[in-house]
N, C-alpha and C positions, 0 to 999 in steps of 0.2 A: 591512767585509765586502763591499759593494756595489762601493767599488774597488777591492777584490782581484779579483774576480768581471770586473768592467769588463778589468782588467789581461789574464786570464787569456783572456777572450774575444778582446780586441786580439791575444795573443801568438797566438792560432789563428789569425786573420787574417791575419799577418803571415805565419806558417809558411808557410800557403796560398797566399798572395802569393808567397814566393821559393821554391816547390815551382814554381808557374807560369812565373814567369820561370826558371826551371832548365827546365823541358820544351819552352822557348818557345828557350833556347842550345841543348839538346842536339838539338833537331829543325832548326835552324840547322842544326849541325854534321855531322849524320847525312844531312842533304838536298845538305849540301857534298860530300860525302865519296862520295855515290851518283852525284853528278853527274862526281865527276872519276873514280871508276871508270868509270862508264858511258860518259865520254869514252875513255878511255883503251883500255878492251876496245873499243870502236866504233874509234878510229884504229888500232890493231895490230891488226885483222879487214881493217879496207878495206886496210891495207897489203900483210896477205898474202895476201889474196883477187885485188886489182890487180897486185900486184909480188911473185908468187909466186918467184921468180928472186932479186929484191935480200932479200926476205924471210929466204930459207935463207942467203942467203952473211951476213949481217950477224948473223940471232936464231936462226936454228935447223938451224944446219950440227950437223946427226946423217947420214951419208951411209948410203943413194944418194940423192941427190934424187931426191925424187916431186914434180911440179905437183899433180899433184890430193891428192896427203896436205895439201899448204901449203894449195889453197882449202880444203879442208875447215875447216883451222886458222882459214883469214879465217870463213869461213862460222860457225863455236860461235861465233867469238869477237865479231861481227855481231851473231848472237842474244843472246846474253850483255850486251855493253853495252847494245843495245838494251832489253834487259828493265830495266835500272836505271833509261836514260831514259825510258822509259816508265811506269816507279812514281813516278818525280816530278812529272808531268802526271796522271795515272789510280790512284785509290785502290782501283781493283778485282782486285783481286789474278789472278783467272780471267781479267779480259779485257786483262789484261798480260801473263800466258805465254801465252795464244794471238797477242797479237799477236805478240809478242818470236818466240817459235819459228815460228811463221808466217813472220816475215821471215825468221830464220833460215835455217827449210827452204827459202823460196825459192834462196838463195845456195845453196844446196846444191846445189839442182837445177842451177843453172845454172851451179857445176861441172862436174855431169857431163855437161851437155852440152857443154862446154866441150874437155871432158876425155874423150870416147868413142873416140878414135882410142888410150887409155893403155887402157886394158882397162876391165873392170868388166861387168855383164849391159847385152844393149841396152838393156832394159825398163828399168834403173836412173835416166834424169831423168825418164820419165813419171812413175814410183812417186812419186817423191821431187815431182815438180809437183805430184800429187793432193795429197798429203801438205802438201804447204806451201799449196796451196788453197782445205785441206777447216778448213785452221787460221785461214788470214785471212779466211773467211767465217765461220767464228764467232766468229771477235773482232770483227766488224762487228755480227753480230747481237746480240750480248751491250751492243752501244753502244745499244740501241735499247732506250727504255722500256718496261716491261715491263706489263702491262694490268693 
């Protein structure tokens, strides 16, 4: 009875053991897989945020060409892989969409300013400045211990 019992405790053991090491692969893989999204939306953002021009002729010839539709495109797509890379550094889930969209909105803004001679309201890169300001300021503050 006693080595049954022995048996039966080891086999919990062991479950336990390759439950672990399965969480220990699959968060390998899940960490892998974030990382080359979050490459991947980070390099097709900087692309068509900087090479708004080669961007359209090459990924997204929908006509008429707009520049400022394509930074926009860099600019999510910035925030976006940003936000991955930043979950693989920062377990805080809050203070990784503000910073991710913080950076984001930044790029955004500076579309439009970029982009004010294409149309759009004047006010639109202040707006858009606050806004990605009012974001990367509390994702700073959210890094700070809390009392």
């Amino acid at each position: 009875m006693l080595g049954r019992a022995a048996s039966i405790t080891g086999g919990f053991a062991r479950t336990r053991l390759l439950r672990k090491v399965g969480f220990v692969q699959r968060d390998k893989i899940i960490r892998a897989i974030t990382l080359v999204g979050g490459l991947g939306f980070l390099l097709v953002g900087l692309w068509a945020f900087f090479g708004p021009h080669s961007f359209y002729e090459r990924v997204a010839e929908f006509p008429p060409y707009n520049r400022h539709f394509i930074h926009d495109i860099g600019a999510f797509n910035i925030g976006i892989g940003l936000s991955l890379l930043f979950a693989l550094a920062q377990r805080n889930a809050v203070q990784v969409v503000l910073g991710a969209a913080g950076v984001g909105s930044a790029f955004h803004a500076i579309g439009h300013f970029l982009d004010k001679s294409l149309g759009g309201k004047s006010s639109d890169p202040y707006v858009f400045s606050l806004l990605a300001l009012i974001l990367i300021v509390a994702a700073v503050i959210r890094l700070q211990p809390s009392e």
